[in-house]
C-alpha positions in Angstrom: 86.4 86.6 78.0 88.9 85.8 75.4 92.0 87.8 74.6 92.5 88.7 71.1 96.1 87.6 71.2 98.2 88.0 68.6 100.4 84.9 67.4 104.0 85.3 69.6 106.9 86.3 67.6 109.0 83.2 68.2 108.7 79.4 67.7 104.9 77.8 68.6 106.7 75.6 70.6 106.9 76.6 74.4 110.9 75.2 74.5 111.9 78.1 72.7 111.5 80.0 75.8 113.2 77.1 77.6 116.2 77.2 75.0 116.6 80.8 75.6 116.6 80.0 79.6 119.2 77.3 79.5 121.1 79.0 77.5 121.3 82.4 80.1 122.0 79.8 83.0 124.8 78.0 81.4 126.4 80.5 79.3 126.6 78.7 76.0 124.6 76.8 73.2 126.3 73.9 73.8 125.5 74.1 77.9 122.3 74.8 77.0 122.0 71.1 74.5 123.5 69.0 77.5 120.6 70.9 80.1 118.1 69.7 77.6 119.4 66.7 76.3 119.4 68.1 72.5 122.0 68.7 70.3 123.8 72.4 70.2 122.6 72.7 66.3 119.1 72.6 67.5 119.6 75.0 70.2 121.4 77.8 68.1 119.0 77.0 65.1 116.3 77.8 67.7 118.1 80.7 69.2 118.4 82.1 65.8 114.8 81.6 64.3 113.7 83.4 67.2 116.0 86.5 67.2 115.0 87.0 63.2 111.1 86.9 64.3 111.7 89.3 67.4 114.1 91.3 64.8 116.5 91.7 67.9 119.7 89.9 69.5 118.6 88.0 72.9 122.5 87.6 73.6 125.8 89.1 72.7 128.5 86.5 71.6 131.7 86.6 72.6 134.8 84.2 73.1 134.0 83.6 76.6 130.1 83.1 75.9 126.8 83.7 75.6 125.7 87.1 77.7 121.5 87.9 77.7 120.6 91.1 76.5 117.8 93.2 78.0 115.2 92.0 76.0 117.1 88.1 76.1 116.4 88.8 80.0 113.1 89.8 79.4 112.3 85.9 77.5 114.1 84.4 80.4 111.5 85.9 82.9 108.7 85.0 81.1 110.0 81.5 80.6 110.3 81.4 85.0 106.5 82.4 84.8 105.2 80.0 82.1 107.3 77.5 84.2 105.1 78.2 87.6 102.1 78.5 85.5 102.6 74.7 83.9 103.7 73.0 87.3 100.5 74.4 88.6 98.3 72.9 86.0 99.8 69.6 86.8 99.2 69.5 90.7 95.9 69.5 93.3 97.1 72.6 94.5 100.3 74.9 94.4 103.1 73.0 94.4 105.8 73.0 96.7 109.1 74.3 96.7 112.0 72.9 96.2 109.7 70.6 93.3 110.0 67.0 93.3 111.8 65.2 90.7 109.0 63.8 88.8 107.2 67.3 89.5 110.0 68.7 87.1 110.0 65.8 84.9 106.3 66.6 84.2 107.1 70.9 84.0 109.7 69.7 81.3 108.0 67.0 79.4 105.3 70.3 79.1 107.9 72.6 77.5 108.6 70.2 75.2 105.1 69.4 73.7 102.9 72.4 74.1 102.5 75.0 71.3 100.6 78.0 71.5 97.8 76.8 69.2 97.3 73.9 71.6 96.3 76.3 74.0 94.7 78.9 72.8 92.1 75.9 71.2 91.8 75.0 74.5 90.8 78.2 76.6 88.5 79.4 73.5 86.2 75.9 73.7 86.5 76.0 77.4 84.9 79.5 77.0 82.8 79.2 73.8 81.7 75.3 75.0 81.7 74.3 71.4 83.8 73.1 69.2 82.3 74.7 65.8 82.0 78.1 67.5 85.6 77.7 68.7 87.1 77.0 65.6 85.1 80.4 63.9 86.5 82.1 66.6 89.8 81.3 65.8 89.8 81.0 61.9 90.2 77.5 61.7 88.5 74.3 60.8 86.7 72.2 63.5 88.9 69.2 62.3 92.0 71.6 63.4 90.4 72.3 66.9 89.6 68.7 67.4 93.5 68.0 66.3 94.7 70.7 68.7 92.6 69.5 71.9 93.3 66.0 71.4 97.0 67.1 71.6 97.3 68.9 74.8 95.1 66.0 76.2 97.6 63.6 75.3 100.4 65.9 76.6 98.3 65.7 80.2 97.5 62.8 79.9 94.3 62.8 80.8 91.0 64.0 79.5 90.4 67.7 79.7 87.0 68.2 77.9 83.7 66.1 78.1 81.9 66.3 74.5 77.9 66.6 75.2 75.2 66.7 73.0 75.0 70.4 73.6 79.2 71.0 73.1 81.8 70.9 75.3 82.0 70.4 79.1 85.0 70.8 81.2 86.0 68.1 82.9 87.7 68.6 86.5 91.0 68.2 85.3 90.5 71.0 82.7 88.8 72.8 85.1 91.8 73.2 86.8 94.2 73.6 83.9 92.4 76.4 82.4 92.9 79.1 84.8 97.1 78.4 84.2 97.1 77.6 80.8 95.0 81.1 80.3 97.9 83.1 82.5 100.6 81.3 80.3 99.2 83.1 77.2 98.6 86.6 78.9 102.5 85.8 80.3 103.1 85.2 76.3 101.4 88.4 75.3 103.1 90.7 77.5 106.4 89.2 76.3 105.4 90.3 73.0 104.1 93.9 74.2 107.6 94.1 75.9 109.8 93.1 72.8 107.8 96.0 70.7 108.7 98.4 72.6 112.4 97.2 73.0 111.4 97.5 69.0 110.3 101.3 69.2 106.9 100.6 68.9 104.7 101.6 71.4 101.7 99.3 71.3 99.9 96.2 72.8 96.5 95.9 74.5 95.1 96.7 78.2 92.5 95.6 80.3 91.4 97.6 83.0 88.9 96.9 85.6 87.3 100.0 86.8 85.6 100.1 89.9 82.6 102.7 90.4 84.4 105.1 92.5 87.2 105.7 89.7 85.0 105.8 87.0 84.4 109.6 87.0 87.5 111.4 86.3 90.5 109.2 87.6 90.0 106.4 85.2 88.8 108.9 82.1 91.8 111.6 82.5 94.5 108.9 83.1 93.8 106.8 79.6 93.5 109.8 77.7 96.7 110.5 79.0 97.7 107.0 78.2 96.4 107.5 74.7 98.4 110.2 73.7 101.3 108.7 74.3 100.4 105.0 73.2 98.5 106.4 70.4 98.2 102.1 69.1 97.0 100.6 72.1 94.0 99.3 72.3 92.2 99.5 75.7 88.9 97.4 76.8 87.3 98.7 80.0 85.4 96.3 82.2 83.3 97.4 85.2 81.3 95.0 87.8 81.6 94.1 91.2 85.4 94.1 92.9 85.1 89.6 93.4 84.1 89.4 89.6 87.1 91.7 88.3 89.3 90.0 91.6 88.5 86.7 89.5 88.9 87.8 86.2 92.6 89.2 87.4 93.4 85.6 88.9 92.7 83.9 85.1 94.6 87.0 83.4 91.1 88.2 81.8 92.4 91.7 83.5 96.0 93.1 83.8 95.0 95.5 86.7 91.4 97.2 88.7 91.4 100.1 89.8 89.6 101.4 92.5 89.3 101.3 96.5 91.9 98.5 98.0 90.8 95.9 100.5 94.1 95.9 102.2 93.9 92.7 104.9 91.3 91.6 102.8 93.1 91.2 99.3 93.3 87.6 98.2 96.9 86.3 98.9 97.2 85.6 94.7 96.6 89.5 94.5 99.2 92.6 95.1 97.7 96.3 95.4 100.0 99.5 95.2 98.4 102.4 96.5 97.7 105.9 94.7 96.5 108.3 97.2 94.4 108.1 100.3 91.0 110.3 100.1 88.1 110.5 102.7 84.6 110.3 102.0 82.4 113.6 102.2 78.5 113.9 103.4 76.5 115.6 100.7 73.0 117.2 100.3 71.4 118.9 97.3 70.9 122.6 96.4 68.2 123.6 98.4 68.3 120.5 101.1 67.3 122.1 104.5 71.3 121.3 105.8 72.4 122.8 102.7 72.3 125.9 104.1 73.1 125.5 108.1 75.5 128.3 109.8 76.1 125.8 112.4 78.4 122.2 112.1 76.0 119.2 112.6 76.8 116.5 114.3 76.6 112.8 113.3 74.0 112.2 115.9 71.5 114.7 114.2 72.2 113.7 111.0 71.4 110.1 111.7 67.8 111.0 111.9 67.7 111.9 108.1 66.8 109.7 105.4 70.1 108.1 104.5 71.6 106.7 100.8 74.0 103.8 101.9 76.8 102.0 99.8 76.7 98.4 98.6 77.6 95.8 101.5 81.4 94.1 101.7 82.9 97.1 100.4 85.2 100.1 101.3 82.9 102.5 101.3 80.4 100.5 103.4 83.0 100.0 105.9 83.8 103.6 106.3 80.3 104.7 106.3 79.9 102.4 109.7 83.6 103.4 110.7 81.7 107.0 110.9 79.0 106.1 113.0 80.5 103.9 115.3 83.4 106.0 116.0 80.5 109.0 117.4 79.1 105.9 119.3 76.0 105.4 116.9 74.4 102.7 116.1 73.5 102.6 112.2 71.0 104.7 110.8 67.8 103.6 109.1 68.7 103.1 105.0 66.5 104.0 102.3 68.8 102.8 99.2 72.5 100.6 98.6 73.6 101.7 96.0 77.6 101.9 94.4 76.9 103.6 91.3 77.8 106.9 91.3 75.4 108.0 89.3 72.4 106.8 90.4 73.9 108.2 94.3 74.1 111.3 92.4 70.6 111.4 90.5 68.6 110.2 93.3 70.7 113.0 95.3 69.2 115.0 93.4 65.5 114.2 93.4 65.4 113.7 96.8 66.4 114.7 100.2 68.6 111.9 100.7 71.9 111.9 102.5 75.0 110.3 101.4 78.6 109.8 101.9 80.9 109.9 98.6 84.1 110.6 97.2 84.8 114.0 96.0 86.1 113.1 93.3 83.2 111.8 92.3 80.9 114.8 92.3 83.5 117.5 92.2 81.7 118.9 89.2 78.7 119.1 91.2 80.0 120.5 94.4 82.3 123.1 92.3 78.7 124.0 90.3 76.4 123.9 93.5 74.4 120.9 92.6 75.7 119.3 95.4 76.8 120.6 98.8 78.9 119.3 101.3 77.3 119.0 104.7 79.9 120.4 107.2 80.1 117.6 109.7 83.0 116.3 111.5 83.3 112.2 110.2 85.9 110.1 111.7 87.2 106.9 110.1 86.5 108.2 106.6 89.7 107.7 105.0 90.0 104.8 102.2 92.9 103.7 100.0 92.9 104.4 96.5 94.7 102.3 94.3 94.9 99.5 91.5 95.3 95.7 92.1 96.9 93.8 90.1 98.5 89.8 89.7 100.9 89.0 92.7 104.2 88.1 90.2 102.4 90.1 87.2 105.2 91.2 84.2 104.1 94.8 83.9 103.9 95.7 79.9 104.5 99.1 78.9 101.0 100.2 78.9 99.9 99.3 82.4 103.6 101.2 82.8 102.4 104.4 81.5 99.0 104.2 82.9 100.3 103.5 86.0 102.5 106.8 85.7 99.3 108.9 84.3 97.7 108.0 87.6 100.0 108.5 90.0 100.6 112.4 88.2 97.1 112.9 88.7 96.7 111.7 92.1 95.4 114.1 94.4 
């Protein structure tokens, strides 16, 4: 899915960021031309054009240089980010450090001939598969698109789109371009989100993936708490399976999931940070025969009832046979999978199934009576709660404040 990005306050053309960089690293404009082979007009003009568009200084100026301010620093990152993003797009795999000469020759040439348009063309017909649809999409003319795709192609050197008679096919190389080039723009976007609120002005967008078990109350109570104090930010929630929102965090379709963590299990492109730990509860409803027992259960009489299991491959399913293999039981036989929460709950309900889920969950319904916790003794219950985000991700302000909503009302 396509970001709505906004155009980046500063020149289309990636080597502003770069000008910015050399500049930081060698202390002066005129350190900064020789690094790039350009003059030291060019450099300051550049400097300059973009400090009026941001509508603050990236460096302070003194007799001895050329010092980066916090948000000057804040450019300079991004520009170390777009630059691992671009050397990726241009090699089989990720590329090795330290790079190769003609490996930075390539990462240069790059920074020199990309412009934001060129990109965003790119990743909206490699998602629409059409030109004309592409161009609608982003307010232009199809002749503009065309322009625009024929330029990063030349840039690449190579062909990056296939045109069929039903649009536009990928080919390999754009295949593997597309997931970079994507991440170079959300890189862009947060840069933006970040200079705003170095502005005073607290807004930008957020993706969240929300997994089912945080759906309830974590995810709900936390945004409105983001809301109130980001008041202009504009939040899109996407729910699914944990490998489609794990994907769409690799490409920068998402800036963070929340949810159970996989720990070992976490693809090595992906860093989690952990909320709280929680451990799942067994639950019956009003008027279930173990609702009312005096007397503890154990997991070997329970197994005999008529059991609602969570979805394979996931955190829940791996506690729920933690549970029974720690009492030394073999599985018990499984009506439903299910990972919704509230179709566990309804068919709770209607039934005299027996599940394990998170209180947090159904706390309204064990606080009301709807539900009632079966007093059993479960071992290997626990589960990390967390969110997952990109491994090298620049946090923007939002995901800062959501991140501190959630953590204040962690259990």
């Amino acid at each position: 899915m396509t970001r709505n990005l906004a155009d980046p306050p500063f020149e289309s053309r990636l080597r502003a960021l770069r000008m910015v960089e050399a500049t930081h690293e060698g202390g002066t404009a005129a350190e900064a031309a020789l690094r790039l082979h350009v003059s030291t007009s060019t450099v300051t003009r550049s400097i300059q054009l973009m400090e009026q568009a941001l509508g603050l200084a990236l460096f302070e100026r003194g007799a001895r240089g050329m010092v980066c301010t916090v948000p000057g620093l804040a450019v300079v990152r991004a520009c170390e980010g777009v630059r691992a993003e671009l050397a990726l797009s241009t090699s089989e795999g990720p590329p090795q450090a330290p790079w190769s000469l003609p490996m930075q020759r390539r990462v240069d040439s790059l920074f020199r001939v990309l412009t934001v348009p060129m990109l965003r063309c790119f990743v909206v017909c490699a998602e629409r598969a059409h030109e004309t649809q592409a161009a609608r999409a982003l307010g232009l003319s199809q002749p503009a698109v065309s322009q625009q795709l024929r330029s990063l192609q030349t840039a690449y050197g190579r062909a990056l789109v296939q045109r069929t008679p039903r649009g536009l096919r990928l080919t390999r190389d754009g295949e593997r371009v597309l997931a970079p080039l994507k991440r170079v723009l959300d890189i862009l976007r947060v840069l933006q989100e970040q200079i705003s609120a170095y502005r005073g002005e607290a807004s930008g967008r957020l993706h969240l993936g929300v997994l089912p078990m945080a759906s309830t109350s974590l995810a709900p109570q936390a945004l409105a708490g983001l809301l109130r104090q980001m008041p202009n930010v504009v939040v899109t929630i996407s729910d699914g399976t944990y490998e489609a929102m794990a994907r769409q965090l690799k490409t920068g379709d998402l800036d963070m999931v929340l949810g159970p963590l996989r720990g070992e299990l976490v693809a090595p492109e992906l860093e989690e940070h952990e909320l709280f730990r929680e451990s799942l509860v067994a639950v019956v409803r009003r008027g279930h025969a173990l609702a009312s027992v005096r007397r503890a259960p154990s997991l070997r009489q329970l197994r005999a009832q008529t059991w609602i299991a969570p979805l394979e491959n996931t955190p829940a399913h791996a506690a729920f046979e933690r549970a029974f293999r720690a009492a030394g039981l073999d599985l018990p036989p499984v009506s439903f999978h299910a990972n919704s929460p509230s179709l566990v709950r309804a068919l709770l309900l209607e039934s005299d199934h027996i599940a394990l889920m998170s209180p947090l969950q159904i706390q309204e319904d064990l606080h009301s009576g709807a539900l009632v916790r079966v007093p059993v003794k479960l071992q290997g219950v626990d589960r990390r709660i967390g969110i997952t985000v990109r491994r090298a991700f620049a946090w923007p302000p939002s995901c800062v404040y959501l991140w501190e909503q959630l953590r204040a009302r962690s259990p």
